[in-house]
C-alpha positions in Angstrom: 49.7 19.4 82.8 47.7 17.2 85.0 45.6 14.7 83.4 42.0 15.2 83.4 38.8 13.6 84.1 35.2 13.0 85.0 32.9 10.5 86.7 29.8 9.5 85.2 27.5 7.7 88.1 24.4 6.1 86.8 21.1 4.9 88.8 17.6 5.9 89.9 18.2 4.6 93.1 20.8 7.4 93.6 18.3 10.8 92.0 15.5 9.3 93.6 17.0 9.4 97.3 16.6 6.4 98.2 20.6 5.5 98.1 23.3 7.9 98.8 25.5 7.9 96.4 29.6 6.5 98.0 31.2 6.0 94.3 31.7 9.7 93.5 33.3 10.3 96.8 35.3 7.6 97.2 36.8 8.4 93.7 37.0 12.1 94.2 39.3 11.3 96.9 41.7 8.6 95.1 41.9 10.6 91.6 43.2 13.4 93.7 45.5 11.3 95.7 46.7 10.4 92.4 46.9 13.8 91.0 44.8 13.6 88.7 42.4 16.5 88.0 38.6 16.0 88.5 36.8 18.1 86.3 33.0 16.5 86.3 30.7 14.6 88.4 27.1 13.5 86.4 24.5 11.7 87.9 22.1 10.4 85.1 19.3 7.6 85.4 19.1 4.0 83.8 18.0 5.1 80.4 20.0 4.1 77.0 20.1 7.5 75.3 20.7 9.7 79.0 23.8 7.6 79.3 24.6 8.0 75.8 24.9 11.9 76.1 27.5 11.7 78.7 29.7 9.1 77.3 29.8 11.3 74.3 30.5 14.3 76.0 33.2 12.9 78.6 34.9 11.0 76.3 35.3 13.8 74.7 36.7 16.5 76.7 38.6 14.6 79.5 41.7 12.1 79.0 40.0 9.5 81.7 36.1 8.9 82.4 34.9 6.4 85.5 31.6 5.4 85.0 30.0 3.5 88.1 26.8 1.3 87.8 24.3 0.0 85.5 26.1 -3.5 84.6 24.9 -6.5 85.4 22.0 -9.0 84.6 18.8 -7.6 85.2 16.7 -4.9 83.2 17.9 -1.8 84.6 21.3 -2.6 83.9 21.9 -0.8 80.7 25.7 1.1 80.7 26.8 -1.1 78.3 23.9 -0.2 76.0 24.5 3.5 76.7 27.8 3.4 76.1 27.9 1.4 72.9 25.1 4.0 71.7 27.1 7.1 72.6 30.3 5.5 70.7 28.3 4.4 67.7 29.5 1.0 67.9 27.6 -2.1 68.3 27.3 -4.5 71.6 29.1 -7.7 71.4 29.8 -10.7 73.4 33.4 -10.6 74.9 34.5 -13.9 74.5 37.5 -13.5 77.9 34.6 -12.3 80.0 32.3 -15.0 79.3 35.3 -17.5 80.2 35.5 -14.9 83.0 32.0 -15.6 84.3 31.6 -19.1 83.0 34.5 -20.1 85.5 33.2 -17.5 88.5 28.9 -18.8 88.0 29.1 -21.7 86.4 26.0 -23.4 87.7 23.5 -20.1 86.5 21.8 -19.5 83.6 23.6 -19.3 80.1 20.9 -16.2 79.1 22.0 -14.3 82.4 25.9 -15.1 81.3 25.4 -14.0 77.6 23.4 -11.1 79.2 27.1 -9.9 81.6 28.9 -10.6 78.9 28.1 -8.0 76.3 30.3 -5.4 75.8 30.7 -2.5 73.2 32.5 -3.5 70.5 36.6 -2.5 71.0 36.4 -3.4 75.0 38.9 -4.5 77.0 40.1 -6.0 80.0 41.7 -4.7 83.2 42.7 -6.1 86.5 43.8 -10.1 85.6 44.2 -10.3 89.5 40.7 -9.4 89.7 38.1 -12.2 89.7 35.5 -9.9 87.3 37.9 -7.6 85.5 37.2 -3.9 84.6 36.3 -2.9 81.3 37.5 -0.6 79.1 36.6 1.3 76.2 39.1 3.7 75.1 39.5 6.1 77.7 36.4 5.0 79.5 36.8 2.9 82.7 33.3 0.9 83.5 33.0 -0.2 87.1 29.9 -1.5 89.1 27.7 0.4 91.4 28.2 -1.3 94.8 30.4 0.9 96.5 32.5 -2.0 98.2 33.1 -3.6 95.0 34.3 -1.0 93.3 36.8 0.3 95.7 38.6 -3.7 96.0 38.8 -3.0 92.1 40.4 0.5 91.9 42.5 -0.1 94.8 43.8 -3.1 92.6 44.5 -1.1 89.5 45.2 2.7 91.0 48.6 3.0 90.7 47.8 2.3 86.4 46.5 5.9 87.2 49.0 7.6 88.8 50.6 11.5 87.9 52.4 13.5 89.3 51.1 14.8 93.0 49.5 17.8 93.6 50.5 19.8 97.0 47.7 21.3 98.7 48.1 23.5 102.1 45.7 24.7 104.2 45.6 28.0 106.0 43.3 28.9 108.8 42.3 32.3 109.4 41.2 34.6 112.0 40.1 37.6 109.9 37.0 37.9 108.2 36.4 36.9 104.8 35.0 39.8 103.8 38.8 41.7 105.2 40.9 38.7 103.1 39.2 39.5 99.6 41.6 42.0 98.6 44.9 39.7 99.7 43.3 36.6 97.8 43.2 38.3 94.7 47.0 40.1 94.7 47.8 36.2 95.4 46.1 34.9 92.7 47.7 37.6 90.0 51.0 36.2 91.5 50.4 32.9 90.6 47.8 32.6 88.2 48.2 28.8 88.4 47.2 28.7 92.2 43.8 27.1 92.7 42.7 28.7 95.8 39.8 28.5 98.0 37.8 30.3 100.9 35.9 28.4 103.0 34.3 30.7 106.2 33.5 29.0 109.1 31.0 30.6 111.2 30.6 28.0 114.1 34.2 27.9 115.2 36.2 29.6 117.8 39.3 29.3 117.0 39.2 30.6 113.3 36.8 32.5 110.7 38.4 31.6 106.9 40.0 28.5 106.1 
């Protein structure tokens, strides 16, 4: 069985409008790349307990969980918080990330450090190659929310992820949907473990269904 999993993306910016979320996308694409099979994408705000809920909840039901945003310095960065909440465990300061981020800022702040440096308690680091590594909390993968940023740092660590490949083929189809409906379903009692879909097209010439 493929292994399974969900992307939890957190941010006003993103339910406002205001920023189109990228990181759900981009990852869509690798995980399946990777064959590894997406189950959830959430979309929750910067608030402790919101975050909380789906930590719990992924965690929970699917072997791997990205969560993109929400980590950094400043007052609306609060994943970590979340996600300590959700897994009942208190936030700490990891003492190989503040080395981390003593040796990549060292002329800011020692508050703003301490601030990037908590972590739930349990975390750990991935990606030594990487200048600020991921962290990880069980089965929970934490990246940030700028979309070029996180796709240098799962491009670094993708093949950790890698399953088996899935095969996918795509068919395109001059009949109707409406005709195919009874030759979809015989296909699917065949092979119950088929995921199939039907996409119509109504703007193109050269088919109807793909």
């Amino acid at each position: 069985m493929a292994k399974t999993s969900g992307i939890i993306v957190v941010g006003n910016e993103i339910l406002s409008g205001r920023v189109a979320d990228q990181n759900a996308a981009f990852l869509t694409r690798e995980l399946y790349s990777l064959g590894i099979d997406l189950r959830k994408i959430s979309i929750v705000p910067d608030d402790v307990d919101e975050i909380a809920r789906e930590v719990v909840s992924f965690t929970s039901a699917y072997d791997r969980v990205f969560l993109c945003g929400g980590i950094g310095p400043t007052h609306d960065d609060v994943s970590m918080a979340g996600i300590a909440r959700g897994l009942s465990v208190p936030l700490v300061h990891h003492p190989g990330l503040m080395e981390r981020l003593k040796g990549l800022f060292a002329s800011e702040d020692e508050g703003l450090l301490l601030k990037m440096s908590e972590t739930p308690e349990g975390s750990n680091l991935l990606g030594d190659e990487l200048p600020f590594p991921i962290i990880v909390v069980g089965n929970l993968y934490v990246f940030p929310g700028q979309p070029e940023i996180l796709q240098e740092k799962f491009k670094a660590i993708r093949d950790f992820f890698r399953e088996s490949p899935f095969y996918s083929k795509t068919v395109y189809i001059r009949l109707s949907e409406r005709r195919l409906v009874g030759y979809l379903n015989a296909l699917l009692e065949s092979y119950p473990g088929l995921r199939l879909g039907s996409y119509p097209e109504l703007s193109n010439p050269s088919y109807k269904v793909k």
